[in-house]
C-alpha positions as CSV (number, residue, x, y, z in Angstrom):
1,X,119.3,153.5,93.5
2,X,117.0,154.7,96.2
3,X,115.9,153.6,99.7
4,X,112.4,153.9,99.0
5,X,111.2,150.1,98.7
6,X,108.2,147.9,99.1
7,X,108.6,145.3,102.2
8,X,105.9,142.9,103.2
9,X,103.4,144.5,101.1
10,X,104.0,148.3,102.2
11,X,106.2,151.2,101.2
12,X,109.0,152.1,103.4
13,X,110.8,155.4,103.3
14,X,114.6,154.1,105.2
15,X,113.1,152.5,107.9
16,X,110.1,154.3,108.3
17,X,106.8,153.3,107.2
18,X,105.6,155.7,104.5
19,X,102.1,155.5,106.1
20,X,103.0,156.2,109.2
21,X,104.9,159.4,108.5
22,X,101.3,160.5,106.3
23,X,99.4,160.3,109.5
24,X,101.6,162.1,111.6
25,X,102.3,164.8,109.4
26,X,99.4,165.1,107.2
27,X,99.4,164.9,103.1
28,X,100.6,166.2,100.4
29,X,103.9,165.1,102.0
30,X,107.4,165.6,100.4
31,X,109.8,163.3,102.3
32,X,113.4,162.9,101.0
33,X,115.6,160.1,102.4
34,X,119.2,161.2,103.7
35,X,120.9,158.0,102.7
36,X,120.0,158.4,98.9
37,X,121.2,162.0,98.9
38,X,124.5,161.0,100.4
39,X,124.8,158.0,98.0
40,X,123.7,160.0,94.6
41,X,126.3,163.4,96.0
42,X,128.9,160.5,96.4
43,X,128.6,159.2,93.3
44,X,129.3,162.5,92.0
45,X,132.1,163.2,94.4
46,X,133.7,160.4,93.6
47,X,134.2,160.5,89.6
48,X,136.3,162.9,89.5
49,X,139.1,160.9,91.9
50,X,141.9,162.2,90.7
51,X,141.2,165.8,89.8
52,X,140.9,168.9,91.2
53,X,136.6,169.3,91.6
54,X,133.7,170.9,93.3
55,X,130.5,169.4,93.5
56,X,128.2,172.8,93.7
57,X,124.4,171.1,94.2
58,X,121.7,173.4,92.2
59,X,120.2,175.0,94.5
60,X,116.9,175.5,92.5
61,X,116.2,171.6,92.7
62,X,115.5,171.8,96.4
63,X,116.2,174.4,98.6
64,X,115.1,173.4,101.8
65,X,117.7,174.5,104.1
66,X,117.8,171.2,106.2
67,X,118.9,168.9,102.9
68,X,121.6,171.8,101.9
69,X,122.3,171.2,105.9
70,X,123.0,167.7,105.1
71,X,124.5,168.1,101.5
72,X,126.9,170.7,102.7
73,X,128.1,168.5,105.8
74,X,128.9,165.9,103.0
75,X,131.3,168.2,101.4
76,X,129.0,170.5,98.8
77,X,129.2,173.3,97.6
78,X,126.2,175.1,96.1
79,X,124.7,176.9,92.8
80,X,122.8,179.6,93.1
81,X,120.5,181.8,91.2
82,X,119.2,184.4,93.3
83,X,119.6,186.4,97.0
84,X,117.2,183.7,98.6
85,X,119.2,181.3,97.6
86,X,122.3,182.7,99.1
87,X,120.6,183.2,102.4
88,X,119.2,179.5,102.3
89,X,123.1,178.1,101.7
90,X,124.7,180.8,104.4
91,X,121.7,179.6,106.6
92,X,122.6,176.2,105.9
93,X,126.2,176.4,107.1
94,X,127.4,176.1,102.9
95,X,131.0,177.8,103.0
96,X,130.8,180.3,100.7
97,X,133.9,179.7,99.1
98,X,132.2,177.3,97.7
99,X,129.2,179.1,96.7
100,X,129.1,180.0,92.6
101,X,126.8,182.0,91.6
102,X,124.4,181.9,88.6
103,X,121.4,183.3,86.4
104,X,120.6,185.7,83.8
105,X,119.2,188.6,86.2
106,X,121.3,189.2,89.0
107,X,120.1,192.2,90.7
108,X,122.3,194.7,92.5
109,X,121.5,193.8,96.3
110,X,121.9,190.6,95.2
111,X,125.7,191.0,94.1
112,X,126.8,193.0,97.0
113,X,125.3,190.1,99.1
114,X,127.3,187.4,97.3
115,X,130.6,190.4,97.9
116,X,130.0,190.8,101.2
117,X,129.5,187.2,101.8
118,X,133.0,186.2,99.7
119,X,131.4,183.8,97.2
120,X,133.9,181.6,95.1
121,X,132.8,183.4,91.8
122,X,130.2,184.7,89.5
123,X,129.0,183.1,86.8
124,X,128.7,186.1,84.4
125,X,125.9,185.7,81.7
126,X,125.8,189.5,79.8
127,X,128.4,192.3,79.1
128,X,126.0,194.5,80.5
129,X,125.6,192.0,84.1
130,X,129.7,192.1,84.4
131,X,129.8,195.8,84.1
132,X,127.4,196.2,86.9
133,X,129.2,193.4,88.9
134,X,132.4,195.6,88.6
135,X,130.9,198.9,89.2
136,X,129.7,197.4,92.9
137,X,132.9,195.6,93.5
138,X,134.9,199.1,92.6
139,X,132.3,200.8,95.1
140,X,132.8,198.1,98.1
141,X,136.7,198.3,97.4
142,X,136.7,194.4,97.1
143,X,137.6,192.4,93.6
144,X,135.0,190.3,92.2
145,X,135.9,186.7,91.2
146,X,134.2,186.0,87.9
147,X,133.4,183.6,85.0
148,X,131.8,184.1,81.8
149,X,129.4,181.6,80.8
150,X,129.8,180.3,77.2
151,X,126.8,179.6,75.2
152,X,128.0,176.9,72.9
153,X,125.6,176.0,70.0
154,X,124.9,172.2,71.6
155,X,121.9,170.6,71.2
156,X,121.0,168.8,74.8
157,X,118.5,166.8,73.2
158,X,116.2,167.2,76.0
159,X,112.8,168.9,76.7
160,X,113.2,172.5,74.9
161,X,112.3,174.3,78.3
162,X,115.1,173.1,79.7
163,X,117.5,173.3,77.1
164,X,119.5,176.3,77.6
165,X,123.1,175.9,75.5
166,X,121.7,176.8,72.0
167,X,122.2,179.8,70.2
168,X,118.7,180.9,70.2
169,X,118.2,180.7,74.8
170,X,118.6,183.4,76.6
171,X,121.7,181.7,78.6
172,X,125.4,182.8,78.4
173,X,127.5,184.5,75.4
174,X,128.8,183.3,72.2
175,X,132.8,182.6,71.9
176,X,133.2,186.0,69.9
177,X,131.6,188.2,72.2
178,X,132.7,186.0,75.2
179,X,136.7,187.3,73.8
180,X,136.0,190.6,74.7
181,X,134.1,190.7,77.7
182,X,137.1,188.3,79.1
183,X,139.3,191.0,77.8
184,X,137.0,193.6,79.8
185,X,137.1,191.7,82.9
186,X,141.1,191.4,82.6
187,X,141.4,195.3,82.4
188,X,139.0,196.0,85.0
189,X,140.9,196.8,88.6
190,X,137.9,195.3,90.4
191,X,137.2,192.2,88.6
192,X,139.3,188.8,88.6
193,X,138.5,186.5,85.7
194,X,139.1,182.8,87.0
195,X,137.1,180.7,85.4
196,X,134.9,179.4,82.1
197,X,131.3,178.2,82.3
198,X,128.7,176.1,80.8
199,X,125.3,174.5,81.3
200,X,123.7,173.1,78.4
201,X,120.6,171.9,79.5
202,X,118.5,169.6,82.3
203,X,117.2,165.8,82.1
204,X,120.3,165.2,79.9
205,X,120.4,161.3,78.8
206,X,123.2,161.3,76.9
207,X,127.0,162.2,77.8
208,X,127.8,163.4,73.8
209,X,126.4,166.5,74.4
210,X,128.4,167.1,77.5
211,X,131.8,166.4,75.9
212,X,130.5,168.0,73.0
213,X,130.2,171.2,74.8
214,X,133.7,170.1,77.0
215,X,135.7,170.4,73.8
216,X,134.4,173.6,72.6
217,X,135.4,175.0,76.5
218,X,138.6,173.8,76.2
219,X,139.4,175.0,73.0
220,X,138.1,178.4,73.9
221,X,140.7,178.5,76.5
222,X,143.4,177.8,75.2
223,X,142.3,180.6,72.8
224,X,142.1,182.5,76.2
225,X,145.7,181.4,77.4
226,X,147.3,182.6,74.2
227,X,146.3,186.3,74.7
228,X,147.2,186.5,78.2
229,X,143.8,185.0,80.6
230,X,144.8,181.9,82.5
231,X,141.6,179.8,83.9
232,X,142.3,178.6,86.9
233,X,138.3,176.9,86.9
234,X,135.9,174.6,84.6
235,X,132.6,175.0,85.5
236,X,130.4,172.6,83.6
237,X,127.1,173.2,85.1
238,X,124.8,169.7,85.7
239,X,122.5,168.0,83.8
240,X,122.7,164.8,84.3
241,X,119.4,163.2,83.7
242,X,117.4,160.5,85.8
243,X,114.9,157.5,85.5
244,X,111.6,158.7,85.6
245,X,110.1,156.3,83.4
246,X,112.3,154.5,80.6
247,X,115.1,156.4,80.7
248,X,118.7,154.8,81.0
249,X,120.5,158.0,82.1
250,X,124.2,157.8,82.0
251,X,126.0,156.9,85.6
252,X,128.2,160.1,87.0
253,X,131.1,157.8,86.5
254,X,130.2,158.0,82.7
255,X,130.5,161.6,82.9
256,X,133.7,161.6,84.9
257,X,135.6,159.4,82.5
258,X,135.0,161.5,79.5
259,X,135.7,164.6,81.5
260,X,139.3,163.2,82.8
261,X,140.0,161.2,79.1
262,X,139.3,165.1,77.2
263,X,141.1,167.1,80.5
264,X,144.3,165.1,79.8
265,X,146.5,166.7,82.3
266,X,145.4,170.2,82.5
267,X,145.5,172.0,85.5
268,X,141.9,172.6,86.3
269,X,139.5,172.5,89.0
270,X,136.3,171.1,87.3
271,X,133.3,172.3,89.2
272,X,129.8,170.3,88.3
273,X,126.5,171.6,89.2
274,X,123.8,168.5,89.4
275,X,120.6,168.8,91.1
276,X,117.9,166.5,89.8
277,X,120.8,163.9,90.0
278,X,121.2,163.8,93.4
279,X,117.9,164.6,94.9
280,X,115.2,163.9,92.0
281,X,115.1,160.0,93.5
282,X,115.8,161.0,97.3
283,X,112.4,162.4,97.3
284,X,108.7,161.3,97.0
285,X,105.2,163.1,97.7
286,X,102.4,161.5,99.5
287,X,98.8,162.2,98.5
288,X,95.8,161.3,99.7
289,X,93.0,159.7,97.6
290,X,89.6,162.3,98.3
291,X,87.1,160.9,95.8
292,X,86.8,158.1,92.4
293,X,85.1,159.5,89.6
294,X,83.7,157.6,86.4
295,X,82.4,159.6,83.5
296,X,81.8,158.3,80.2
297,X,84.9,159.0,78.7
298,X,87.6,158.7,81.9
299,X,88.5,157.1,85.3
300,X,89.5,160.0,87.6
301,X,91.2,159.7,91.0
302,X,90.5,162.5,92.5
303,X,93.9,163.6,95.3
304,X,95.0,166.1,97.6
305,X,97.9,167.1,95.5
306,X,97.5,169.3,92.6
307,X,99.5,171.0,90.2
308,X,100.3,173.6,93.1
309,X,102.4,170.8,94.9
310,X,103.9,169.3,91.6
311,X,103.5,170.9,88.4
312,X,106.2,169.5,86.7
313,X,103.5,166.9,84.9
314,X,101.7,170.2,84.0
315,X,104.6,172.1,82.8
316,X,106.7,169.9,81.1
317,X,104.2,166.7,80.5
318,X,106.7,165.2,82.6
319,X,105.8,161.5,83.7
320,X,106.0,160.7,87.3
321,X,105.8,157.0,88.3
322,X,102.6,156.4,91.0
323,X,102.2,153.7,93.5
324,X,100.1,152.7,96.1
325,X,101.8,153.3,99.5
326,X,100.2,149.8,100.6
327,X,98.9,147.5,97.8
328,X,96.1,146.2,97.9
329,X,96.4,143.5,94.5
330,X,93.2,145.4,93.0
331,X,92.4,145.0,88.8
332,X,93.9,147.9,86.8
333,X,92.3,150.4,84.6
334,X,93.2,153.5,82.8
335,X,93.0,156.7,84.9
336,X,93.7,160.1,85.3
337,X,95.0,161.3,89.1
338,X,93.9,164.7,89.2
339,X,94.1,167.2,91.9
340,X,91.6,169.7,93.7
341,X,93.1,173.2,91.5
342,X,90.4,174.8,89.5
343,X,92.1,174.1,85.9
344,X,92.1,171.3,83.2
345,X,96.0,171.4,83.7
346,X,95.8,170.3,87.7
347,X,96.7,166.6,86.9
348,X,99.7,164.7,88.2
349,X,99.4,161.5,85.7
350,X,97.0,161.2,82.5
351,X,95.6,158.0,81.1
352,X,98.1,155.9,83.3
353,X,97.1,152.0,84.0
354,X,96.5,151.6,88.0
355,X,95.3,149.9,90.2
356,X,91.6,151.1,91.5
357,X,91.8,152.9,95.1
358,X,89.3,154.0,97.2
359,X,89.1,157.6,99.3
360,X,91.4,157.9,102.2
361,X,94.1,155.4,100.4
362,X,97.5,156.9,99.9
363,X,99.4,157.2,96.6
364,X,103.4,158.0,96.5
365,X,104.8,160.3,93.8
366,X,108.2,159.0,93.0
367,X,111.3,161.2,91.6
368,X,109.6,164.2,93.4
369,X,112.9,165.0,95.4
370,X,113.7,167.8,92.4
371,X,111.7,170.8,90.9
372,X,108.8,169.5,93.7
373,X,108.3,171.6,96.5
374,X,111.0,174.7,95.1
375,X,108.3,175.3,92.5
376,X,105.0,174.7,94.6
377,X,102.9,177.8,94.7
378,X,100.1,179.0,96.6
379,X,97.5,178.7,94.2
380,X,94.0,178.3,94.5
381,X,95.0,179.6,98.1
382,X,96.2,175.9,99.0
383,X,98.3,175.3,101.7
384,X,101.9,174.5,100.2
385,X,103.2,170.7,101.6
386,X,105.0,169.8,104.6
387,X,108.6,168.4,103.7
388,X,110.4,165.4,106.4
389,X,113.8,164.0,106.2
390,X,114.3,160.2,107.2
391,X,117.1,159.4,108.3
392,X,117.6,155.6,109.0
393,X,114.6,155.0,111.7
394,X,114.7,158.8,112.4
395,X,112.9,161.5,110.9
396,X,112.8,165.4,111.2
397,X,110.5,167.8,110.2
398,X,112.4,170.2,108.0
399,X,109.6,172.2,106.7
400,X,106.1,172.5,108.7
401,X,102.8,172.6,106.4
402,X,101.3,176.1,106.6
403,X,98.5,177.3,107.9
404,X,95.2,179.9,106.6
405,X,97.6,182.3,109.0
406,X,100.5,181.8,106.8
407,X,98.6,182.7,103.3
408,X,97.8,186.1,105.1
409,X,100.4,187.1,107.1
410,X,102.3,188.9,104.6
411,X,99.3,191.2,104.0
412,X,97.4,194.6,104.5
């Protein structure tokens, strides 16, 4: 569920209308409503009552520091993947003890930033990454927290960029090697191995693949137990898929009952890691109709979004629902919404039944709360969007739109 809803004939955002906020602050427009990211982190929150958990939101779905504000007031922790990231959660209040960090290519400024900062732990993806991460712990005279992330030959059934649990990504280690690098970490005077990872993939929409995966992790630690390495932590990375179009994702409920029924009484502290799931629906982006176009072969609405904004249509043919931010009850014909970038690719829906609109009408972008703005680009020059939080009748302006100054000021 989202708070994003039609009411006499326009679209609301809360209780602000959607069209108001587009004249104030100009479009594209991301704007992400604060009562669907506390419901969705919640939801998460709350299915596994019971156990020992951390809900670490991926910080790579939206970054903007005033949601992880929000998120982390709720409770969350965060996943990251870089030194940016870091500095967005620290900036954001996050506590870094609940702070895990992620990613194939962790450089070293980036790991004495996570030491000095006291992160929970690193999530250790190469023999060659956790030699470097105790080298640099041995050097600072502190002892790195780590866990070894398990690559477990399960098939996410998802788009294959954004599978990464099968043998053949780039993502974690196999059980055998996995045994010895534990065994390293365990002999290594700067190095503290707590915990066992896993991420299998994004946009999952099945839980089989999750407990799947769970089982393997569990088995591999007891295998761990018996020679001596006690996890203390079961990170099993997020996931969870949304409605886009079709889709009838399972509920985070769903995924908490099979983690509790397969955990049966071990003494774990089960850290998740979604991000699409709790702000993919809390956002939308608002664009701005510029021109129609008929040619003999298509129906083109022409926006001021392009792939720049929201290449996730681009990228991953992904499907994006589009509505008009006030209706007007116009016929509907087969179109392509199309932005102003200088490639065949720059489109944000393709051969999609809509209504017909007319320059200066507004069109919302729905699920763009996730892998929107944290993957816009500067392309073509264009200004990257402005981002506002609604909260209730209340809204802030977390991110400003930038200016010609902006695209420059960084160069000589």
């Amino acid at each position: 569920m989202n708070y994003f809803e039609c009411r006499n004939g326009e679209l609301w955002a809360e209780d602000v209308r959607v069209s108001e906020l587009a004249e104030k602050y100009g479009t594209p427009l991301y704007i992400y409503s604060t009562k669907t990211l506390k419901r969705h982190y919640r939801a998460f929150d709350k299915a596994l009552t019971g156990v020992d958990h951390l809900t670490c939101f991926s910080v790579k779905a939206n970054s903007n520091v005033g949601l992880l504000r929000l998120l982390g007031g709720y409770g969350a922790g965060m996943d990251i993947v870089s030194g940016g990231e870091l500095y967005r959660a620290l900036a954001a209040g996050v506590d870094p003890q609940k702070i895990v960090f992620s990613g194939v290519g962790k450089q070293d400024h980036e790991i004495k930033e996570a030491l000095d900062a006291d992160i929970l732990m690193f999530n250790v993806e190469s023999t060659q990454e956790l030699e470097r991460i105790g080298a640099i712990a041995g050097q600072m005279n502190t002892v790195a927290r780590v866990s070894i992330r398990i690559n477990p030959d399960v098939d996410p059934k998802t788009h294959p960029y954004i599978s990464t649990g099968l043998k053949k990504n780039k993502f974690g280690l196999d059980m055998l090697e996995a045994t010895g690098v534990y065994s390293m970490a365990k002999h290594h005077p700067a190095l503290d191995p707590v915990g066992l990872d896993c991420h299998i993939g994004s946009q999952l929409t099945q839980i089989s693949p999750f407990a799947e995966a769970l089982e393997k992790l569990l088995d591999f630690a007891d295998q761990l137990k018996s020679s001596g390495i006690d996890i203390r932590y079961l990170d099993l990375g997020g996931g969870l898929g949304i409605t886009y179009n079709e889709e009838s994702p399972p509920l985070p409920e769903d995924l908490g009952r099979a983690i509790m029924d397969t955990l049966a009484g071990r003494q774990l502290t089960v850290i998740l890691e979604p991000g699409r799931a709790i702000a993919g629906n809390a956002g939308i982006l608002v664009t701005r109709v510029i021109y129609t176009k008929k040619t003999p072969a298509k129906h083109f609405v022409i926006v001021d979004a392009g792939m720049n904004d929201l290449v996730r249509p681009s990228l991953y043919q992904a499907f994006h629902r589009i509505g008009e931010v006030i209706p007007k009850g116009r016929e509907k014909l087969s179109m392509d919404v199309v932005g102003p970038i200088c490639e065949s690719g720059d489109f944000l829906a393709q051969d999609r039944m809509l209504p017909t609109v007319q320059p200066g009408e507004l069109l919302a972008v729905f699920s763009a709360g996730a892998y929107g703005f944290t993957m816009s680009s500067q392309y073509n020059s264009r200004l990257r969007a402005a981002e506002v939080i609604v909260d209730g009748d209340k809204t802030i302006l977390a991110r400003r739109r930038e200016t010609y100054q902006d695209l420059i000021a960084l160069e000589t």
